[in-house]
C-alpha positions as CSV (number, residue, x, y, z in Angstrom):
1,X,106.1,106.9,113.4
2,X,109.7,107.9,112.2
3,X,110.7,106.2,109.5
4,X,107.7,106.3,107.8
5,X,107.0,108.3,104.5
6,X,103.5,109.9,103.3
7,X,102.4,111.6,100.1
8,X,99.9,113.9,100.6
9,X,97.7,115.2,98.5
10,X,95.4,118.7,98.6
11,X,98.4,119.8,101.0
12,X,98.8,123.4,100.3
13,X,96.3,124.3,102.4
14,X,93.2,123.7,105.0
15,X,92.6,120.1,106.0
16,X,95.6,119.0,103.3
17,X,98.2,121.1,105.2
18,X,96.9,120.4,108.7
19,X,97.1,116.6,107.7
20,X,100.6,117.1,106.6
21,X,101.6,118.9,109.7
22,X,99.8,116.9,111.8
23,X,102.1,113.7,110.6
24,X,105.2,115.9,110.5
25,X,104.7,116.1,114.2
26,X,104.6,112.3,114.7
27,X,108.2,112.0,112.8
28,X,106.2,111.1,109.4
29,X,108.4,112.5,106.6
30,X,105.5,114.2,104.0
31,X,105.6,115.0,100.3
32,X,103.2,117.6,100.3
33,X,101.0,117.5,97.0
34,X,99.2,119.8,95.4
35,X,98.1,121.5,91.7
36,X,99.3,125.0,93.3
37,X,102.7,125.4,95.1
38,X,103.3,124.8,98.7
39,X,105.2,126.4,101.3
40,X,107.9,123.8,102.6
41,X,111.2,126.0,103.5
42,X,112.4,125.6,106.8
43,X,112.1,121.5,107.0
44,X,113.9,118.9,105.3
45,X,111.4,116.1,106.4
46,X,108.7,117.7,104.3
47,X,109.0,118.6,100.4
48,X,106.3,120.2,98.1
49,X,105.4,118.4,95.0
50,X,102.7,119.5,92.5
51,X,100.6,117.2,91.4
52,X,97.2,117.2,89.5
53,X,95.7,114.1,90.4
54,X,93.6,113.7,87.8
55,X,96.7,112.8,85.9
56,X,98.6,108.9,85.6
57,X,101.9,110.9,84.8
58,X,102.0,113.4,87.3
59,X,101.0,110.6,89.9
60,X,103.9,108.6,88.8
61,X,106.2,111.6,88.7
62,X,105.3,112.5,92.2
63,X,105.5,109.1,93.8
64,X,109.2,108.8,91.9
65,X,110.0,112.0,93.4
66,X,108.7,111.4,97.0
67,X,110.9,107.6,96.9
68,X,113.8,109.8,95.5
69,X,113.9,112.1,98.5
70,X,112.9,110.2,101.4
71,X,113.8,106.3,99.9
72,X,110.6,104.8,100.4
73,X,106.5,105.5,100.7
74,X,104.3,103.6,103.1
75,X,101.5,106.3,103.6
76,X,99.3,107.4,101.3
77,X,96.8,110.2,102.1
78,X,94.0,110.9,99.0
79,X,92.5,114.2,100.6
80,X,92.7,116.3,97.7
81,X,88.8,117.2,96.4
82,X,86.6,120.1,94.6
83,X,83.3,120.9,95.8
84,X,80.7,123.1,93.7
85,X,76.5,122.9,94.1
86,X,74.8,122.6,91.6
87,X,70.9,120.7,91.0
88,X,70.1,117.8,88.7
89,X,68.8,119.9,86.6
90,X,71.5,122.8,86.4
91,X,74.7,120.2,86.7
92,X,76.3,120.1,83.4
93,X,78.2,116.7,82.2
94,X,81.7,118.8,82.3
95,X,81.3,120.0,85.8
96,X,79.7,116.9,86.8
97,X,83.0,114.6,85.5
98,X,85.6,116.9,86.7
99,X,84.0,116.2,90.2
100,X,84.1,112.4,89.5
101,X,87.7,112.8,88.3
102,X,88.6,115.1,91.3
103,X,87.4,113.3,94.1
104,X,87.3,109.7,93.0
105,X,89.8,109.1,90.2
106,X,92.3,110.9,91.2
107,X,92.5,108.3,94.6
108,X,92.0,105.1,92.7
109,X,95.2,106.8,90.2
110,X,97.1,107.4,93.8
111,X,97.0,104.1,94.9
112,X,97.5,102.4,91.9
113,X,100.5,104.5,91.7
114,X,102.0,104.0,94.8
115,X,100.6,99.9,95.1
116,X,104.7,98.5,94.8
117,X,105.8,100.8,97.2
118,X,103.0,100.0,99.5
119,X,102.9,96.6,98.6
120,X,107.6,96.5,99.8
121,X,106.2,98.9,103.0
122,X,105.5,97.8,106.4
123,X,102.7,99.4,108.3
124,X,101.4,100.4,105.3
125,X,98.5,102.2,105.1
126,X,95.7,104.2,103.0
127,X,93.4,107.1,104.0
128,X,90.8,108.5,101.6
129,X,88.7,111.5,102.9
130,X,85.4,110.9,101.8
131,X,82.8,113.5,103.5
132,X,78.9,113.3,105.2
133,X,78.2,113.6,101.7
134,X,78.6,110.1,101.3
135,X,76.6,108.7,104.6
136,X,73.2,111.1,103.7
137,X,72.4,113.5,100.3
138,X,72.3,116.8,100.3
139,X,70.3,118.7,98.4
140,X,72.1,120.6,94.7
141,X,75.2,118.6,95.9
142,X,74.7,116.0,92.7
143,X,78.4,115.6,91.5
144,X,80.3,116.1,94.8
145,X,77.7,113.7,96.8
146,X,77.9,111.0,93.9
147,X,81.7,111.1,93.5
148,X,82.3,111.1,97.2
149,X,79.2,108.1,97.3
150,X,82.0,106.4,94.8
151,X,85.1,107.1,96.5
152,X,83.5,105.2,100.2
153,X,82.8,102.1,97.5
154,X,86.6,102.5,96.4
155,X,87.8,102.8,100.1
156,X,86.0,99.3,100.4
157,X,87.0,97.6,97.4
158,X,90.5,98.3,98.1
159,X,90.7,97.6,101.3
160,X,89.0,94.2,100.5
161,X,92.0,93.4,98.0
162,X,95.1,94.9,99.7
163,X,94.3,93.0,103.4
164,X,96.1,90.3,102.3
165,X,99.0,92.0,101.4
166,X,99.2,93.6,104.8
167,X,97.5,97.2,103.2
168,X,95.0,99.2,105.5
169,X,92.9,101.0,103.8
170,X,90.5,103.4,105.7
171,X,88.4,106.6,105.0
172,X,87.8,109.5,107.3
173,X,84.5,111.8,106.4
174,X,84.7,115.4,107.7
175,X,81.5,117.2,107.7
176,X,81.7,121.2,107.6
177,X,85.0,122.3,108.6
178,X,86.6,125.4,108.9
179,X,88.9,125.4,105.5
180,X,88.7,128.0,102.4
181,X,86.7,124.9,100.9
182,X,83.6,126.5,102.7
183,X,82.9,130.7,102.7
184,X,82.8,132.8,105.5
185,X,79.0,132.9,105.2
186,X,78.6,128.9,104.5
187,X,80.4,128.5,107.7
188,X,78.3,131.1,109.9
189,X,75.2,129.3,108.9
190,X,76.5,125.6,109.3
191,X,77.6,127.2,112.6
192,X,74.7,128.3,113.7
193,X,72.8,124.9,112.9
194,X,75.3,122.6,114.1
195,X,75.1,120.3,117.4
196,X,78.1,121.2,119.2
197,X,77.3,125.2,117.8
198,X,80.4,125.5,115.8
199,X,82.2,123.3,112.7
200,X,85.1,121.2,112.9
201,X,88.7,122.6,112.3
202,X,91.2,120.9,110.4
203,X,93.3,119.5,112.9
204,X,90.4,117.7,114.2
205,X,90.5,115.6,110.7
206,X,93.9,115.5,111.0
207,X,94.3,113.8,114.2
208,X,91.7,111.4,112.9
209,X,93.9,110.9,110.1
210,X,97.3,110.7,111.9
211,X,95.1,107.6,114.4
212,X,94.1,106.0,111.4
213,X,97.9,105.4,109.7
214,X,99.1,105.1,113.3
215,X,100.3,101.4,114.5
216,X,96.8,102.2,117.5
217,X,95.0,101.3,114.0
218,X,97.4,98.3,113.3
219,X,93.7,95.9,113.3
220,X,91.3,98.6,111.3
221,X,90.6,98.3,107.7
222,X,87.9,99.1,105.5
223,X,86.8,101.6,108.5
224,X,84.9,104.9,108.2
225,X,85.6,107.7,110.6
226,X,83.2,110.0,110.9
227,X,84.2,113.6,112.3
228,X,81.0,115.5,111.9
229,X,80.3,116.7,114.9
230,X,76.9,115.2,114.6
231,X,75.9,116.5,111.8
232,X,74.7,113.2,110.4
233,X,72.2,112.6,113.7
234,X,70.2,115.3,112.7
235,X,67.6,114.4,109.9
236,X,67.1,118.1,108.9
């Protein structure tokens, strides 16, 4: 995929980074976004831009400085996301909003960012990362669950009105994976409930990711990828 040109966003580490890395590998040239500072010495085809995505400025700032460096943007990646628990009862309308700006604002304020570069790109593509989250509930997961339930809708509504002007847009929906998103104890006991007896790692979402911008997904739109590792089969 050389020549082509992806912002990234939650990049400075986890499944962000691995996602970035992951595309580096293919020839993709990466703007690596995130609110804290990431590590990008020692390549010139990947540059670190910080970015609250949350905010119409900072997204126009960052797509500006991504088209200054590398001259164009045909990938966008939305992966960056905050997850706290919390019940119905306990969720307060602050945290509750920031999760709704987090994980679903901040994408539709990406893409409507980056839509006239997109819209001048060929092989242009979007990937959100929704999450299981948004296929079945989970209990005291009220914000994340909903805003993630509203980012899959976005994934489909967009990829509805950007077909026609040759935009894929596609989501990929991780369940447990091995990033500082999750504990050391959350990830022992998802572990030790899980299918396959382990969680996903984030090059596993990442090579979903890197398929789904990819010309082998040159006929996929409005798709969801689920890498779960059957985590949705099981009803408990």
């Amino acid at each position: 995929m050389t020549g082509r040109v992806a912002l990234v966003t939650g990049a400075a580490r986890g499944q962000g980074w691995a996602i970035a890395q992951r595309l580096r590998a293919d020839g993709v040239s990466v703007a690596a976004c995130d609110i804290t500072p990431v590590d990008t010495s020692g390549d010139d085809g990947l540059i670190g831009i910080p970015l609250d995505v949350t905010s119409e400025s900072a997204w126009r700032e960052a797509v500006a400085a991504t088209v200054d460096r590398f001259g164009s943007l045909t990938t966008l990646i939305n992966n960056a996301g905050i997850l706290h628990r919390a019940s119905i009862a306990e969720e307060s309308a602050e945290g509750f909003e920031k999760s709704w700006r987090v994980n679903c604002l901040g994408a539709f304020l990406g893409i409507q960012a980056a839509l006239e570069q997109l819209r001048s790109a060929e092989h242009a593509a979007i990937v959100n990362t929704c999450s299981t989250g948004a296929i079945r509930p989970f209990p005291n997961h009220i914000a994340y669950g909903s805003a993630k339930w509203a980012l899959r809708g976005l994934t489909k509504a967009a990829a509805g009105e950007l077909a026609t002007a040759g935009i894929r847009v596609n989501a990929v929906f991780p369940g447990p994976i091995a990033t500082p998103m999750l504990d050391d104890d959350t990830q022992a006991r998802l572990a030790s409930s899980a299918a396959f007896g382990r969680i996903g790692e984030p090059s596993e979402v990442a090579d979903a990711v890197a398929f789904l911008v990819s010309d082998q997904a040159s006929f996929i739109t409005g798709s969801e990828l689920v890498i779960d590792g059957g985590q949705c089969l099981k009803i408990s």
